[in-house]
C-alpha positions as CSV (number, residue, x, y, z in Angstrom):
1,X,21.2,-24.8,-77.6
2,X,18.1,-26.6,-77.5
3,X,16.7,-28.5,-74.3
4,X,17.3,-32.1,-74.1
5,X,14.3,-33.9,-72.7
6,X,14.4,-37.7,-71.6
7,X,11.0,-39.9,-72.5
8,X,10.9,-42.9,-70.2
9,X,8.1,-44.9,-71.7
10,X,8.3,-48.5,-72.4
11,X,5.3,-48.7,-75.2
12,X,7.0,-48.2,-78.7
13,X,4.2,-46.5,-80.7
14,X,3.9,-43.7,-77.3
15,X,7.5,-43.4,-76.9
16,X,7.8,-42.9,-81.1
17,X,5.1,-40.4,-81.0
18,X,6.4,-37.9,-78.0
19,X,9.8,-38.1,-79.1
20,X,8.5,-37.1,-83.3
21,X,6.6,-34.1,-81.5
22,X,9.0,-33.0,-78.9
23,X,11.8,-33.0,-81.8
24,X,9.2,-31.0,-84.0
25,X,9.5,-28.7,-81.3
26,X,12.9,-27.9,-81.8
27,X,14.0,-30.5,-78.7
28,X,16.6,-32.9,-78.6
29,X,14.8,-35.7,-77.4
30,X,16.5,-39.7,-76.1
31,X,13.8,-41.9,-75.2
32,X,14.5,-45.1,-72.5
33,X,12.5,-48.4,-72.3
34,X,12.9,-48.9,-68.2
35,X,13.7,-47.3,-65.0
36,X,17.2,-48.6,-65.4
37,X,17.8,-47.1,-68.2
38,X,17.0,-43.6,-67.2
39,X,18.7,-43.7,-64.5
40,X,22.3,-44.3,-66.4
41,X,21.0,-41.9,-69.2
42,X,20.6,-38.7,-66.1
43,X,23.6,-39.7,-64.5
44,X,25.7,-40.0,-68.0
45,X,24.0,-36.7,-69.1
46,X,22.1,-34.5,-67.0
47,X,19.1,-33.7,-69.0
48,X,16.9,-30.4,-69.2
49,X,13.8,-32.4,-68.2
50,X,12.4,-36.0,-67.5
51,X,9.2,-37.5,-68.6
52,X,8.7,-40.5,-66.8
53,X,5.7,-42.8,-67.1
54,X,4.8,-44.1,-64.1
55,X,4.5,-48.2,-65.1
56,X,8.0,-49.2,-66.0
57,X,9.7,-52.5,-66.2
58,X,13.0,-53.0,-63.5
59,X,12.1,-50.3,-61.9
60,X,8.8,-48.1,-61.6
61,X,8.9,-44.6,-62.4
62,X,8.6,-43.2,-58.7
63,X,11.6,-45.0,-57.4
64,X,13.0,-43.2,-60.3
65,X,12.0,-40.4,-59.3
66,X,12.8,-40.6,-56.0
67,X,16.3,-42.0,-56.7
68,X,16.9,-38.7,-58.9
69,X,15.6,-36.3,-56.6
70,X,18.5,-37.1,-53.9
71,X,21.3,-35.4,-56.5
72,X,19.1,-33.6,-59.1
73,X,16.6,-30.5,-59.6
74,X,15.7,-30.5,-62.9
75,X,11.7,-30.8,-64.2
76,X,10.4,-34.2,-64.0
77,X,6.6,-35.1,-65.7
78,X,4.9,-37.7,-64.5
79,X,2.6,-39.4,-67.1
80,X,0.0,-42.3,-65.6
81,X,-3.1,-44.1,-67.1
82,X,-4.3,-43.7,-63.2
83,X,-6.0,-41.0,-62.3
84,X,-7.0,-40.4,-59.2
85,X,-6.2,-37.7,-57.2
86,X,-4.5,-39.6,-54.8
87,X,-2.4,-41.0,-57.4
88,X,-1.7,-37.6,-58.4
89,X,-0.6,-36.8,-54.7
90,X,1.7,-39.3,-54.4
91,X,3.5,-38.8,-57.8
92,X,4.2,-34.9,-56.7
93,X,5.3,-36.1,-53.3
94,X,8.0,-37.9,-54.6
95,X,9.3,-35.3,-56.2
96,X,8.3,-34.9,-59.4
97,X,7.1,-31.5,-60.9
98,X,3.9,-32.2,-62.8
99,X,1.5,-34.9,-63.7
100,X,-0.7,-35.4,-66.6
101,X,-3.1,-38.3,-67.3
102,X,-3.5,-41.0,-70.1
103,X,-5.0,-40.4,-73.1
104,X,-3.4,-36.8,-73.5
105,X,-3.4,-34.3,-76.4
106,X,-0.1,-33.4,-77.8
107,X,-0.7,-29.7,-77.4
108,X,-1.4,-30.1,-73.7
109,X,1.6,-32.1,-72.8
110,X,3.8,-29.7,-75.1
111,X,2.2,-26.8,-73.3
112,X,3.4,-28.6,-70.0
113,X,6.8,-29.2,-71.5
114,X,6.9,-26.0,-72.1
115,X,5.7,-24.4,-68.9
116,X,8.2,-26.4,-66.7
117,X,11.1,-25.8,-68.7
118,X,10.6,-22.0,-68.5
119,X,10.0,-22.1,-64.7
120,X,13.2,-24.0,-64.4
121,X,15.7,-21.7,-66.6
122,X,13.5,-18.7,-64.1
123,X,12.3,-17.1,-66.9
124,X,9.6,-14.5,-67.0
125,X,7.0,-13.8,-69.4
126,X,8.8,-12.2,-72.5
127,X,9.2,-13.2,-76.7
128,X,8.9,-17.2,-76.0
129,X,5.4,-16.3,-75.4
130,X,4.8,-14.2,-78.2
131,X,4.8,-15.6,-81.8
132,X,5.1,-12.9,-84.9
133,X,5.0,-13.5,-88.2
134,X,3.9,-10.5,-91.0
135,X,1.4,-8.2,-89.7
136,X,0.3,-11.4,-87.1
137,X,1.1,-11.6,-83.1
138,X,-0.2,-14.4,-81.3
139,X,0.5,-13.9,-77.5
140,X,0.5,-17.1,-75.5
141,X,0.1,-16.2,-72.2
142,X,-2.9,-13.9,-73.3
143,X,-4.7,-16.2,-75.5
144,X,-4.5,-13.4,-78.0
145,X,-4.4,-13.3,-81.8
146,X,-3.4,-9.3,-83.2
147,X,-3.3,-8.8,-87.4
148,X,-2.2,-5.1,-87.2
149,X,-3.5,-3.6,-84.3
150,X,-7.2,-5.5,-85.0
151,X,-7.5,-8.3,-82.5
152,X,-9.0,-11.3,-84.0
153,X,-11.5,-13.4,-82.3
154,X,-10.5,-17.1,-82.6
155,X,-11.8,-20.2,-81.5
156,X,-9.8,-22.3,-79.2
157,X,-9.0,-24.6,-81.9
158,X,-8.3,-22.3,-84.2
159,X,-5.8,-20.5,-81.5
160,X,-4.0,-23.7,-81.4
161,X,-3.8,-24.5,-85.0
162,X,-2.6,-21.0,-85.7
163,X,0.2,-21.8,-82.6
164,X,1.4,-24.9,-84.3
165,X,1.7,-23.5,-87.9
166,X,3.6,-20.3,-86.1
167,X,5.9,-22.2,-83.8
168,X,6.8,-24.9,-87.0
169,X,9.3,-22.9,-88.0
170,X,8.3,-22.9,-92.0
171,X,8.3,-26.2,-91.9
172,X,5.0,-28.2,-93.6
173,X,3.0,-30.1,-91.2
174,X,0.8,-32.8,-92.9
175,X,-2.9,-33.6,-91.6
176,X,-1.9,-36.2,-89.7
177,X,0.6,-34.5,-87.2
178,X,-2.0,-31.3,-87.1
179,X,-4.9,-33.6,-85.6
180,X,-2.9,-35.1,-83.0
181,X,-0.8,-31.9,-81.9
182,X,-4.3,-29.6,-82.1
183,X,-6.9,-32.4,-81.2
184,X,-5.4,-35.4,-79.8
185,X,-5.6,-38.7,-80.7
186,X,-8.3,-39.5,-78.2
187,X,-10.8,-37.7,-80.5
188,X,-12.6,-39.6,-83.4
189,X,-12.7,-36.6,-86.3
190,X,-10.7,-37.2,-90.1
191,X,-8.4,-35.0,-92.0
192,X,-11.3,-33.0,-93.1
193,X,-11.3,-31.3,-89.8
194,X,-8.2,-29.8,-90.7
195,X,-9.0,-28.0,-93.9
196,X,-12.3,-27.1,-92.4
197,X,-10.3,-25.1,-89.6
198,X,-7.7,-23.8,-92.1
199,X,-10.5,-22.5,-94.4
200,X,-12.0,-20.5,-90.9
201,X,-8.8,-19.3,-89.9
202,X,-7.8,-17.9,-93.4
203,X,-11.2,-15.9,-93.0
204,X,-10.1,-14.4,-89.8
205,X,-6.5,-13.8,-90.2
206,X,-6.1,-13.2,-94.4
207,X,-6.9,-9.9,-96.2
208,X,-7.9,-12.2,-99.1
209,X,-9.0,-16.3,-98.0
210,X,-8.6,-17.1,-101.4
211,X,-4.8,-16.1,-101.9
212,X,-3.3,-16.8,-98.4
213,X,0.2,-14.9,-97.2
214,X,-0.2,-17.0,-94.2
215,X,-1.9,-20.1,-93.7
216,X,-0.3,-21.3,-97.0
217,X,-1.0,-24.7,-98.4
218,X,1.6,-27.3,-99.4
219,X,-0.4,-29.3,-102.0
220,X,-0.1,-33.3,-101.3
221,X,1.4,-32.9,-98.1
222,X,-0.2,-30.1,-95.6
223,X,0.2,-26.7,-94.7
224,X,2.5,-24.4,-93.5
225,X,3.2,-20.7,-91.9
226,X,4.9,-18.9,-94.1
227,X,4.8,-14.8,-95.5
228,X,4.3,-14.8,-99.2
């Protein structure tokens, strides 16, 4: 069964976008609008993890925090706009697990979502952080990328984007969602990006770029992983 993660963020177009890429992710995902709120949804529901923005109307996310650390030890995320490290200091001391800072990429936060949960279930390093697909391995933890037994030398974005496409399960992901779950949406590039880094990686990881068993295109919509 998949983790459920609670998003406590009272901006709409935020709250819309975690909860679209946590559920890409294969999480189940609730979202609440205020302190209040989250607090009913952890008590009606204990969740797998929290991620709490800091700023909340009724009541601010580290009384939440605080309040939910008296009956519950589950992963909580702290997410601020501040980001001083004393702001940091006090978010951990109540009780909360990590912290990450406004404007984030989506890759780092799932990489955080990630993280936690697996500390929390105790798990050690084993197939979550190992993606296979055909003759290709990419290992996580080791920032490795294997085709056969050749190890492939990848750029960091590249890496990721070959993550993303690996972990989609088959499914297509259009340009839109690659650029803000490889890039972030605090960085001013265009779709182009994308195909640019699709055409390097097909050079890297394809016997033949020009008819990809991969990194296979979805024409009008994106790409994909796939084995073809």
């Amino acid at each position: 069964m998949s983790a459920r993660i609670v998003v406590v963020e009272d901006e709409d177009s935020i709250a819309l976008l975690l909860k679209h890429n946590l559920e890409m992710e294969g999480y189940q995902v609730e979202v609440c609008e205020d302190g209040l709120a989250a607090l009913d949804s952890v008590r009606r529901e204990t969740p797998d993890l929290l991620l709490l923005d800091v700023m909340l109307p009724k009541v601010d996310g580290k009384e939440v925090c605080r309040a939910i650390r008296r009956d519950y030890d589950f992963p909580i995320i702290m997410v601020s706009a501040r980001t001083s490290d004393l702001d940091k200091v006090v978010g951990l001391e109540v009780g909360a697990d990590d912290y990450i800072a406004k404007p984030f990429s989506m890759i780092e936060l799932i990489a955080r979502v990630r993280s936690n949960l697996r500390r929390a279930s105790g798990h050690t390093r084993g197939q979550d952080d190992v993606l296979r697909g055909g003759d290709i391995t990419l290992d996580r933890a080791r920032h490795q990328v294997k085709v056969g037994d050749r190890i492939v030398e990848l750029r960091p974005k590249e890496f990721t984007l070959l993550e993303v496409l690996m972990s989609g399960g088959g499914r297509v992901l259009d340009r839109d969602t690659l650029l803000e779950r490889v890039w972030g949406e605090d960085e001013y590039i265009d779709q182009g990006t994308v195909d640019v880094h699709v055409h390097r990686l097909r050079e890297k990881v394809e016997d033949d770029p020009t008819a990809p068993r991969y990194v296979l295109t979805v024409r009008g919509v994106g790409y994909k992983f796939g084995v073809e």
